[in-house]
C-alpha positions as CSV (number, residue, x, y, z in Angstrom):
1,X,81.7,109.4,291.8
2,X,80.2,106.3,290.6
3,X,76.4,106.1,291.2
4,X,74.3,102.8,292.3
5,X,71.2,102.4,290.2
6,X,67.7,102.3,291.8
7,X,65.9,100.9,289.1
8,X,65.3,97.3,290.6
9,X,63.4,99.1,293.5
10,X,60.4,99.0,290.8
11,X,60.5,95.4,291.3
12,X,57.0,94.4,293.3
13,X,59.5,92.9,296.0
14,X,59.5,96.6,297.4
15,X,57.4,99.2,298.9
16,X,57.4,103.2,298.8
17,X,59.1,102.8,302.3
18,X,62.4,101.2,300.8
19,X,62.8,103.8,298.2
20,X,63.1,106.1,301.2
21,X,65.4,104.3,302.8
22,X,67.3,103.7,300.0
23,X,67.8,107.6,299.6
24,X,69.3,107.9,303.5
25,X,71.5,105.4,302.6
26,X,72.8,107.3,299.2
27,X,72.8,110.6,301.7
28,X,75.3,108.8,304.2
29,X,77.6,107.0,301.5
30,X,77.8,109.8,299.5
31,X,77.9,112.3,302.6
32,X,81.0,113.2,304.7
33,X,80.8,110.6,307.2
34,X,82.4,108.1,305.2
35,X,84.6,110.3,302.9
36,X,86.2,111.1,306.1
37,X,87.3,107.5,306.9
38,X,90.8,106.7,307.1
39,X,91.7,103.3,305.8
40,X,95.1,102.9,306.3
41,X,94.5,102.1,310.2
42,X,91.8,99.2,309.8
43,X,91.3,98.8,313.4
44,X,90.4,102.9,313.7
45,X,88.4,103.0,310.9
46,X,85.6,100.1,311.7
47,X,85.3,101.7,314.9
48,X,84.7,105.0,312.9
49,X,82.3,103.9,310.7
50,X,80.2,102.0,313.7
51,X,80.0,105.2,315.2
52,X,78.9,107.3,312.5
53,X,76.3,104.7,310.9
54,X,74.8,104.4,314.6
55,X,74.8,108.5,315.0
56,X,72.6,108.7,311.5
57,X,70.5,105.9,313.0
58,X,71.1,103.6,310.2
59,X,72.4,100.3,312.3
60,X,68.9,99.7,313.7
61,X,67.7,97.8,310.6
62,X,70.4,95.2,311.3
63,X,70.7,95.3,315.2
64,X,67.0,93.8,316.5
65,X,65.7,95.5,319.8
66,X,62.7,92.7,320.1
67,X,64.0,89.7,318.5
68,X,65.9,88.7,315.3
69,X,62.6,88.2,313.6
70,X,61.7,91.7,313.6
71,X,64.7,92.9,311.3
72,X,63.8,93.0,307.4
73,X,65.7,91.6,305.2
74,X,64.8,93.7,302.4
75,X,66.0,96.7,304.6
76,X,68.7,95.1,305.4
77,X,69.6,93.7,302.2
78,X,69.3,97.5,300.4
79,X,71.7,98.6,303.2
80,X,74.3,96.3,302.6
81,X,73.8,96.4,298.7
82,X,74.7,100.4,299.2
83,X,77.0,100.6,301.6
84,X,79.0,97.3,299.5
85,X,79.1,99.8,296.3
86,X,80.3,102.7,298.1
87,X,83.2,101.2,300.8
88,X,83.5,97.2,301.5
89,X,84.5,98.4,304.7
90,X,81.4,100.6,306.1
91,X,79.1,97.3,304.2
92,X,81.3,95.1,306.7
93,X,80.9,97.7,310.2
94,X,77.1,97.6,309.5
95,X,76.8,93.5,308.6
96,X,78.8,92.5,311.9
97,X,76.5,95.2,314.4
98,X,73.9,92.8,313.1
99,X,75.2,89.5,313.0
100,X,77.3,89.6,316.5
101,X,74.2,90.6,318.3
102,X,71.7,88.4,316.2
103,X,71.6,85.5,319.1
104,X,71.0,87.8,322.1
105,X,68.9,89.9,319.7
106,X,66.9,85.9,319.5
107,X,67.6,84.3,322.8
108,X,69.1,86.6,325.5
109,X,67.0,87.6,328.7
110,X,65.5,90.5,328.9
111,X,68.3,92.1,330.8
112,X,71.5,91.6,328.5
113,X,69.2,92.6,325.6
114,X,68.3,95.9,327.8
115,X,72.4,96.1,328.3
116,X,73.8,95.0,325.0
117,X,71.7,95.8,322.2
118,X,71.1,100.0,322.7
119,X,74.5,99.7,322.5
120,X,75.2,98.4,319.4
121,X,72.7,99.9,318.2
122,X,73.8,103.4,318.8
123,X,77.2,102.2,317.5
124,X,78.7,102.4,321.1
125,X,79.7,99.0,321.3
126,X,80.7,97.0,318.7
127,X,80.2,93.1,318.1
128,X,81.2,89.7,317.1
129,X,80.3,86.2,316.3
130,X,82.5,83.6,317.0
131,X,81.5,80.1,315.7
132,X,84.3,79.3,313.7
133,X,87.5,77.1,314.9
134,X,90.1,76.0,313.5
135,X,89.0,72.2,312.6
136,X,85.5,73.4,312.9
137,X,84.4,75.7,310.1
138,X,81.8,74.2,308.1
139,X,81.7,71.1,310.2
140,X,80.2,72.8,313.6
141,X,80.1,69.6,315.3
142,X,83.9,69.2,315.4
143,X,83.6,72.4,317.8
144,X,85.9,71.2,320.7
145,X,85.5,74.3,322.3
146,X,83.5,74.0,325.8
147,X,81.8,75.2,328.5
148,X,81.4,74.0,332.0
149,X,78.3,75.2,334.8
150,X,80.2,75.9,337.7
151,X,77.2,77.3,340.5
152,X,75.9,80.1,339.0
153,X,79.3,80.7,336.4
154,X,79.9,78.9,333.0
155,X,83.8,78.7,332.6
156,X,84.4,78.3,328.6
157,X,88.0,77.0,327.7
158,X,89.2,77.1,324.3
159,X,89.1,79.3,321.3
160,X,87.8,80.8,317.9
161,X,89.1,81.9,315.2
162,X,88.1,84.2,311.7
163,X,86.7,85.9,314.1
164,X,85.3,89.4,312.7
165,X,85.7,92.5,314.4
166,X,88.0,90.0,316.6
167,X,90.5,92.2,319.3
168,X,87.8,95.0,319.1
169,X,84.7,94.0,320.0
170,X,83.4,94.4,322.9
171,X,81.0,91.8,322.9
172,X,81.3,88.3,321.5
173,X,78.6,86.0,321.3
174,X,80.2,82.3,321.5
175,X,79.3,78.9,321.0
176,X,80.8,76.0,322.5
177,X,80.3,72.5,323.3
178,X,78.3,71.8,327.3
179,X,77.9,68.2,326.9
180,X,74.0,67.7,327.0
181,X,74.4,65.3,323.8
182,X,76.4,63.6,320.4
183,X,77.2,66.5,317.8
184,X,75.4,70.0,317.5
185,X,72.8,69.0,320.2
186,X,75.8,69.9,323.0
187,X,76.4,72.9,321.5
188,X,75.3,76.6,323.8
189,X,75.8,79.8,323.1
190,X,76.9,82.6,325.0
191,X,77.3,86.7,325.5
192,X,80.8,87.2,326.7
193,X,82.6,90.5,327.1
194,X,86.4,91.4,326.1
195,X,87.1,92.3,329.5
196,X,85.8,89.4,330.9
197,X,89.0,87.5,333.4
198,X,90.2,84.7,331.0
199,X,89.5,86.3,327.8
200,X,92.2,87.1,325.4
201,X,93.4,87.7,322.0
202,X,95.6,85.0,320.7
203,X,96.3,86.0,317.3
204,X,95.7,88.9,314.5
205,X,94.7,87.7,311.3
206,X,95.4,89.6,308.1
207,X,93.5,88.9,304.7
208,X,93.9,90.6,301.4
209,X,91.0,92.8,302.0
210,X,91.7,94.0,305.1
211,X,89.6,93.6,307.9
212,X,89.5,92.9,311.6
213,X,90.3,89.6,312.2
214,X,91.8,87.5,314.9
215,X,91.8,84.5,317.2
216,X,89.7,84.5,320.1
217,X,91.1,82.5,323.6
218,X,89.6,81.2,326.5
219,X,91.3,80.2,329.4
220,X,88.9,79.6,332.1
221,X,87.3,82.5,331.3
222,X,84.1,82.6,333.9
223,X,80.5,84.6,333.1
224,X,77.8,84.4,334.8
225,X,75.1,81.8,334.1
226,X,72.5,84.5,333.1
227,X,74.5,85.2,329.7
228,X,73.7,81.9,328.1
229,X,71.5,82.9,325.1
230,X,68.3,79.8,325.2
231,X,68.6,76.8,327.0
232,X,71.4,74.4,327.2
233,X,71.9,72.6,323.6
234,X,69.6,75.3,321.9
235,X,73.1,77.0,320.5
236,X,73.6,75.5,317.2
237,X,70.0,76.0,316.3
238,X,70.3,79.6,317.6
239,X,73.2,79.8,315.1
240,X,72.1,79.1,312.4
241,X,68.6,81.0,312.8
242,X,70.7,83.9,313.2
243,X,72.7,83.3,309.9
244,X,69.6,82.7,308.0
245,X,68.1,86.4,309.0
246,X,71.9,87.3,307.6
247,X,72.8,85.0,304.5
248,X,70.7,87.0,302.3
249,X,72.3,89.9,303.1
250,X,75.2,88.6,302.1
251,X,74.1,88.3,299.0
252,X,73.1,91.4,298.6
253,X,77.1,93.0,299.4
254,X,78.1,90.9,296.9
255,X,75.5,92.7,294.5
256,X,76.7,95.9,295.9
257,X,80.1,94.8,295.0
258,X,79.5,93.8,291.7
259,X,76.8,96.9,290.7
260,X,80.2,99.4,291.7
261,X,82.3,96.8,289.3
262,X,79.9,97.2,286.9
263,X,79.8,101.3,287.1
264,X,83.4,101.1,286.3
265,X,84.1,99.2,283.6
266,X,81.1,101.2,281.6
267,X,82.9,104.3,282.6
268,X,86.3,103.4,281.7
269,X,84.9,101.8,278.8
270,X,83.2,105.1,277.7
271,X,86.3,107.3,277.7
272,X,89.3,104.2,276.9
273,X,90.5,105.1,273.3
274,X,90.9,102.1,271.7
275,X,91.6,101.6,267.5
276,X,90.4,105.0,266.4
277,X,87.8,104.2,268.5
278,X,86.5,103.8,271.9
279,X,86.5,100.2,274.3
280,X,83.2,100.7,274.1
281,X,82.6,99.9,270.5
282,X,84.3,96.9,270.7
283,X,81.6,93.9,270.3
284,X,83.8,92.0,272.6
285,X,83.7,94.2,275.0
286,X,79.9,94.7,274.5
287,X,79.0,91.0,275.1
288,X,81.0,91.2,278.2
289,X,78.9,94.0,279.8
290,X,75.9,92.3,278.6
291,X,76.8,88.8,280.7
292,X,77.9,91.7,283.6
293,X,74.7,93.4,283.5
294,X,72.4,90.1,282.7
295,X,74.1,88.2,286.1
296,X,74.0,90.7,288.3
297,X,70.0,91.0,287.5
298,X,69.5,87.2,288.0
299,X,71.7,87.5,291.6
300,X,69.2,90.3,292.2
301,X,66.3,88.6,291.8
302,X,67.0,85.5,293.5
303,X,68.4,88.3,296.4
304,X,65.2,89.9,296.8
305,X,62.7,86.9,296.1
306,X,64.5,85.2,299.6
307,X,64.5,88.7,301.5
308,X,60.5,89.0,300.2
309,X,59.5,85.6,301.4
310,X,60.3,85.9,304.4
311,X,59.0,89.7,304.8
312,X,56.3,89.0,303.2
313,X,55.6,86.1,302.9
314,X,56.5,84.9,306.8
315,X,57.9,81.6,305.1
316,X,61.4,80.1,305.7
317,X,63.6,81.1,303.2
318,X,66.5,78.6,304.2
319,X,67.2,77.2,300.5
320,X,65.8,80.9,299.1
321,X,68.3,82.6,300.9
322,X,71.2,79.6,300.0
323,X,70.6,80.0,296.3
324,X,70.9,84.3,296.4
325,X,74.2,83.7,298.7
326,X,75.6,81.4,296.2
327,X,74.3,82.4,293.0
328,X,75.8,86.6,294.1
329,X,78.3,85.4,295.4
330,X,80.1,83.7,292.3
331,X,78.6,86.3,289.7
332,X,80.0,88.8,291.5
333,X,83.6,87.3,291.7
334,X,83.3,86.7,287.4
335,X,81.7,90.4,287.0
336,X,84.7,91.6,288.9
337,X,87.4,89.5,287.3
338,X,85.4,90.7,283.7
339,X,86.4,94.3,284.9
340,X,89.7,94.1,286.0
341,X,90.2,92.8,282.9
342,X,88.6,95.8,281.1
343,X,90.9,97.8,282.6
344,X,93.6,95.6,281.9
345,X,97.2,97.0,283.6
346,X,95.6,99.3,285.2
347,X,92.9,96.6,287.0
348,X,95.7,95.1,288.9
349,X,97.4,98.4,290.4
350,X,97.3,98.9,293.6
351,X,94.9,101.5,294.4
352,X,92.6,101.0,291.4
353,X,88.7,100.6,292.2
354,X,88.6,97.4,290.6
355,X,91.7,95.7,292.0
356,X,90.4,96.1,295.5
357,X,86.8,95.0,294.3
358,X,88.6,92.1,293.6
359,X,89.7,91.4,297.2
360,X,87.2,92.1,298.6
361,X,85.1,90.2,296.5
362,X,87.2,86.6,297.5
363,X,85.8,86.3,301.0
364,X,81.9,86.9,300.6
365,X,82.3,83.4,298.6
366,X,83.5,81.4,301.8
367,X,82.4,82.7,305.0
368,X,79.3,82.8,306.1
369,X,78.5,79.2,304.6
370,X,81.2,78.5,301.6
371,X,79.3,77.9,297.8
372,X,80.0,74.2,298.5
373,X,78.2,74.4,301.9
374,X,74.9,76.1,300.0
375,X,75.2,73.6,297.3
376,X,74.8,71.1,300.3
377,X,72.0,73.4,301.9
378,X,69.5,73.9,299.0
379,X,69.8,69.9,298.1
380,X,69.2,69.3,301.9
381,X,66.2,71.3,301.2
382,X,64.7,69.8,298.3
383,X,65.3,66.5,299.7
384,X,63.2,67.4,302.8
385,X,60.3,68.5,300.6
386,X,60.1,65.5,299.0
């Protein structure tokens, strides 16, 4: 089994503390928990992995208990970079504990905190965020989904879709449009449960890297008034301070992603006969591990600078955290591509290590904010600093 290299724990972004976590991560992905997992049913095995990373205790660095502030991102960055290496799958059941509970984590009473987050936490319950919408991805303010105060009951029509962890969650939180003004500043958002009357699921979706997916429906679906997370309005803002606790994290799957990619191709490259000699002593093939290695070091850093200033540093790390999703991101879709094509027929077999690095790989690139929408995000930035 392919093993994921410590040696940028060294770096001064980190403590003694991650190194230790660090090693209960390695214990768990390279433990039987996860060797266990059955892939083949997709739906079974998130619900598997939720449960086993909440019994070894591991889903409290991305599930908050006091507020979404109080998570690290370096924690939760090392988490995601592991569990990414070892099984896109378990990286995705952790990531989504985090991010579906991240606004009432931020903004929920005392109460649905006290009744949502041990929960998830434990890896009872598992979670969703549903933002997206068909005409409404990157452009939030197209949101037509609403949400109308009815006494003490908000009645949301409507629906979501991309929606992770979608038909088996068993909390969403949702944001929708109430009306208190133009564009994002009518946006609220909201804990709803899947057995709430009205709530349904409209559609399955299935990607190449499969994962649960589906479209969310309201119709009329009525919660009590006391499950808004913040005040009326305060939803897009509570959206996107949840996604910037997250973004980083993204990058850091990607890295995870790319560091198992990497693993391979020196492996294969090792042992792959190749002209009396070996793939490895190919210069060509030399130069390419060299622009792996050298881009997956610079995604790295920018990773870990973003995570640091805002441990550390208490600083918003907005563009930081735009330029490590970005930047891992795309290296990590080239690194892979590089090593399917070490592996040449065999990189595209179904099956292979590589080809379904390469899947999985695709998606980290668009959701969460797309590359383009970063681009847009770090100028955004500087312009404001100006």
């Amino acid at each position: 089994m392919a093993a994921l290299s410590r040696d940028h724990l060294d770096w001064p972004f980190f403590d003694a503390a991650h190194a230790g976590w660090a090693a209960r991560l390695d214990a768990f992905a390279t433990g039987p928990a996860l060797a266990a997992v059955d892939h083949r049913d997709t739906d079974k095995a998130c619900r598997t992995l939720v449960k086993a990373l909440g019994e070894a205790g591991l889903l409290h660095a991305a599930v908050g208990q006091t507020g979404g502030e109080g998570i690290s991102s370096r924690a939760l960055c090392i988490a995601r970079e592991t569990l990414a290496f070892h099984d896109g799958l378990a990286d995705f059941a952790f990531a989504m504990q985090g991010l579906g509970t991240g606004a009432i984590s931020l903004a929920g009473s005392d109460e649905l905190k006290q009744a949502v987050l041990p929960k998830v936490a434990a890896g009872e319950w598992l979670a969703a965020f549903a933002l997206s919408e068909k005409l409404a991805g990157s452009d939030v303010a197209a949101m037509t989904c609403a949400a109308r105060l009815e006494g003490d009951s908000y009645v949301l029509d409507g629906e979501k879709t991309w929606i992770s962890n979608g038909g088996i969650a068993d909390v969403y939180t949702v944001f929708a449009r109430t009306g208190e003004a133009p564009g994002t500043r009518s946006i609220s958002a909201f804990a709803v449960f899947a057995d709430d009357p009205g709530f349904s699921i409209a559609e399955r979706i299935d990607v190449i890297a499969p994962h649960p997916l589906a479209t969310i429906r309201f119709d009329a679906c009525c919660i009590p008034a006391s499950r808004r997370l913040g005040a009326p309005g305060e939803g897009f803002k509570i959206a996107m301070r949840t996604l910037d606790i997250f973004r980083a994290s993204v990058a850091a799957a990607a890295l995870g992603l790319a560091r198992r990619a990497l693993a391979e191709a020196l492996a294969h490259a090792r042992e792959r006969p190749m002209f009396g000699a070996t793939l490895a002593d190919l210069q060509l093939t030399q130069a390419a591990l060299g622009d792996m290695a050298t881009a997956i070091d610079a995604a790295a850093l920018l990773t870990y600078r973003a995570a640091w200033r805002r441990d550390v540093q208490k600083l918003p790390a907005t563009r930081e955290a735009a330029m490590a999703k970005m930047t891992a991101t795309e290296s990590a879709q080239a690194v892979i591509d590089r090593a399917v094509q070490m592996f040449g027929g065999r990189g595209v077999k179904s099956g292979e290590i590589v080809e379904r690095l390469y899947r999985e790989i695709r998606a980290l690139r668009i959701y969460e904010g797309a590359t383009e929408v970063q681009k847009l995000i770090v100028a955004r930035e500087l312009l404001k600093a100006v």
